[in-house]
C-alpha positions as CSV (number, residue, x, y, z in Angstrom):
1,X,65.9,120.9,82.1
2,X,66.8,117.9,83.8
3,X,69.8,115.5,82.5
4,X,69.3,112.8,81.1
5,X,70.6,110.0,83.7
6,X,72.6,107.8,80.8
7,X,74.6,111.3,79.5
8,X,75.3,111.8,83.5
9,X,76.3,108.7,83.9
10,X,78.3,108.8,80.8
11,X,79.9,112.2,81.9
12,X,80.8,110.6,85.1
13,X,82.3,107.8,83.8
14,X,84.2,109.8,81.4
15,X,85.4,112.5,84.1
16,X,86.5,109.5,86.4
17,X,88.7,107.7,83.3
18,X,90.2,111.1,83.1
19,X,91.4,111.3,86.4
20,X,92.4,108.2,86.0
21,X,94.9,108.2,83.3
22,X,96.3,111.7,84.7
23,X,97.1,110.3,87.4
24,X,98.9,107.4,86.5
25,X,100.8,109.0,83.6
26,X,102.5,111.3,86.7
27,X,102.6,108.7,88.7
28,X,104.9,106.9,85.7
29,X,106.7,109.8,84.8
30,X,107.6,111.6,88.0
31,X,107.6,109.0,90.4
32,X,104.2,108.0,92.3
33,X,106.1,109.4,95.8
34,X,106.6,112.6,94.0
35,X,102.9,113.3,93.2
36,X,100.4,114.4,95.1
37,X,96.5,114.6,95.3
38,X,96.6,118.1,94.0
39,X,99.2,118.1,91.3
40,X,96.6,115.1,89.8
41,X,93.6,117.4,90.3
42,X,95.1,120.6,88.5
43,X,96.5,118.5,86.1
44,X,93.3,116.4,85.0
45,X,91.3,120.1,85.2
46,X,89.3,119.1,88.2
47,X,88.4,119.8,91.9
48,X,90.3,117.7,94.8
49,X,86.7,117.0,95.6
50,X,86.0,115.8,92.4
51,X,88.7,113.7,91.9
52,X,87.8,112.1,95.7
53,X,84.5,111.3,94.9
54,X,85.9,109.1,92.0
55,X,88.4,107.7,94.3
56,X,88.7,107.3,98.1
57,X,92.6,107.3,98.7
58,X,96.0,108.2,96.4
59,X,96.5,104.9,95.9
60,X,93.0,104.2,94.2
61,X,94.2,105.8,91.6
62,X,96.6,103.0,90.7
63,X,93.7,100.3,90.7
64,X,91.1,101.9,89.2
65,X,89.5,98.7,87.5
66,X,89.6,97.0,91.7
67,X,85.6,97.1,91.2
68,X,86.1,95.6,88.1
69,X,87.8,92.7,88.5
70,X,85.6,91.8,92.1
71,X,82.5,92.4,90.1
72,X,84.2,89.9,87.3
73,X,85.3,87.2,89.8
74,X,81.6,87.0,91.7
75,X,79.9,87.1,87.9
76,X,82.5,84.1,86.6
77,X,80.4,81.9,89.4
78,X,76.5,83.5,89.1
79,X,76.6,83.9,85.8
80,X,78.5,81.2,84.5
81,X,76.7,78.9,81.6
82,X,74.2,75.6,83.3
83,X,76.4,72.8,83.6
84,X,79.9,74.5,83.7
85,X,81.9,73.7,86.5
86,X,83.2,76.5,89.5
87,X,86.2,76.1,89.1
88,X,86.6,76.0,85.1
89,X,84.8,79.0,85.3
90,X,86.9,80.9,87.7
91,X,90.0,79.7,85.6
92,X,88.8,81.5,82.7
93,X,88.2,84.9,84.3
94,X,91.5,84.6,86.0
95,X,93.1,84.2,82.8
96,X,91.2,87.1,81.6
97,X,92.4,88.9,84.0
98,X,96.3,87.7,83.8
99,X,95.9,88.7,80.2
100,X,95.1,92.0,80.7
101,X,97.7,92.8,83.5
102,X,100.8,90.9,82.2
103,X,100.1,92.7,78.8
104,X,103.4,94.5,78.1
105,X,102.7,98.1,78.5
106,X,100.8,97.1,81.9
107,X,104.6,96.4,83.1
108,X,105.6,100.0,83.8
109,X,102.3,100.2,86.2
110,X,103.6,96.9,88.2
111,X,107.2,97.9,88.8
112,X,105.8,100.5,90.4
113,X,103.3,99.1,92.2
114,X,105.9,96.8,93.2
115,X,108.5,99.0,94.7
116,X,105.6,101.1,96.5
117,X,105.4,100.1,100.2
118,X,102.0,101.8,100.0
119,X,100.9,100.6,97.1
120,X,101.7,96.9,97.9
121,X,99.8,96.9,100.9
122,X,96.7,98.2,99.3
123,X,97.0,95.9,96.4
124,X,97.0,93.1,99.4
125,X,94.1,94.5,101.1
126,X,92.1,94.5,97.9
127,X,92.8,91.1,97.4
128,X,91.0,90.0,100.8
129,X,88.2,92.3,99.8
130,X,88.3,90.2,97.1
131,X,88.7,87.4,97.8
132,X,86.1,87.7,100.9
133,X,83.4,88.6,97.8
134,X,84.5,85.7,95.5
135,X,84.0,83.2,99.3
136,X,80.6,85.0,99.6
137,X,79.5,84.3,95.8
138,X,80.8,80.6,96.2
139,X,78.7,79.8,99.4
140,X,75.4,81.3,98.1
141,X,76.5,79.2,95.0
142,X,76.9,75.5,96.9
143,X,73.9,76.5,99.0
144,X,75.4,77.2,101.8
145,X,74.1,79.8,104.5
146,X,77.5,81.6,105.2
147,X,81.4,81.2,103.7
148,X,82.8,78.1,104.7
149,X,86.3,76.9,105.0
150,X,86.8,75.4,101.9
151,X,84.8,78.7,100.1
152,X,87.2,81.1,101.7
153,X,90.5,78.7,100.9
154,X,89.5,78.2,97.7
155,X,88.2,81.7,97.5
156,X,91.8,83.0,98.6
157,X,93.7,80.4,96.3
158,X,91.7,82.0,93.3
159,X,92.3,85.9,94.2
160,X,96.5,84.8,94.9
161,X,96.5,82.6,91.5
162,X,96.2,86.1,89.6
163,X,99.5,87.7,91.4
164,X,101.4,84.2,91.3
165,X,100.6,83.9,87.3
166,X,101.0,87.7,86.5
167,X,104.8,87.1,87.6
168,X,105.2,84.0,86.1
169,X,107.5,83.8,82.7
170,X,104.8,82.3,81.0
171,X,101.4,83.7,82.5
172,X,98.7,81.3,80.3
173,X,100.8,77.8,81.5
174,X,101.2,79.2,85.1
175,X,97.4,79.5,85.4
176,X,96.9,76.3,84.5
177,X,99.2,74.6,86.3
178,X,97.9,76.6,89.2
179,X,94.3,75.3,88.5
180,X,95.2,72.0,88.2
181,X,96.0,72.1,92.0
182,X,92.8,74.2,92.9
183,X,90.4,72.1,91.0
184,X,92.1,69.7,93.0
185,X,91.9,71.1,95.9
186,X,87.7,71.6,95.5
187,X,87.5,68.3,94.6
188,X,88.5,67.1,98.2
189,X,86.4,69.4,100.1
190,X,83.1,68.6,101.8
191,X,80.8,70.8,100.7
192,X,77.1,71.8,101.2
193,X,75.5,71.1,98.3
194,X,72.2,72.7,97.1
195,X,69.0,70.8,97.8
196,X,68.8,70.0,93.7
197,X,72.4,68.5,93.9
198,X,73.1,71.0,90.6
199,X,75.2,73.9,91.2
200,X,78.8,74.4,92.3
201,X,80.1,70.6,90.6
């Protein structure tokens, strides 16, 4: 009998969290240098190929919600509510997103991110993955046939304003003040507007 596709997906899911909170409890307790692909695989009850057709690299395993967050930055502009602004909207997820990563048991998970060579460069390659999404999203937003200048500064401004704020003392002000300057910043830019004049104010 065939499976059902939602309990497949559901299993999937489900197998894929599980690898993913393996990992990164040995990650935090032994040290992220001192674990390998297999000791997470063994550990979470699954095959190495299992576990890589979850996740594509070691360090995937630390930044397990990356889809998550680029799907939630390119929704904040194509989904946002008629009549709200870009930028207001993309404040908002970004705070989300502060929120959730500047929580305090998300600290543990940073140090280490943060005194991984490895794991800072793929945190930095995500965010231009990101941030070339979010540039993308913007342009089709404005109406305009490809990422322009200001799309990709503005998109980059946006994807750094999440690391710059998730270090700040006080995360909620720092994203404001940092928005203050980007919604500055779009306000100066030439942009191609839509034919209707209505999205991407």
């Amino acid at each position: 009998m065939t499976e059902p596709l939602g309990r497949r997906e559901r299993k999937k899911a489900a197998t894929r969290q599980k690898i993913a909170e393996t990992a990164l409890r040995l990650f935090l307790e032994r040290g992220y240098d001192e674990v390998g692909i297999r000791d997470v695989a063994t550990e979470a009850d699954v095959a190495v190929t299992t576990l890589f057709s979850h996740f594509a690299s070691k360090e995937a395993l630390v930044f397990e919600l990356d889809a998550d967050f680029e799907h939630g930055l390119t929704k904040a502009v194509t989904d946002r509510a008629p009549g709200e602004p870009l930028i207001a909207a993309l404040r908002r997820e970004i705070l989300t997103q502060v929120r959730h990563c500047a929580s305090a048991g998300a600290a543990p998970v940073w140090r280490m991110i943060d005194s991984s060579p490895a794991l800072r460069e793929y945190e930095e390659l995500m965010r231009l993955r990101h941030a070339k999404s979010l540039a993308a999203a913007i342009a089709a937003d404005i109406g305009a046939p490809r990422p322009t200048t200001a799309c990709r500064t503005i998109a980059r401004f946006v994807v750094d304003a999440h690391s710059l704020a998730r270090e700040a003392g006080d995360p909620d002000a720092a994203v404001d003040e940092i928005f203050r300057m980007i919604e500055a910043a779009w306000a100066s830019t030439d942009r191609v507007q839509p034919p209707d004049g209505e999205a991407g104010s």
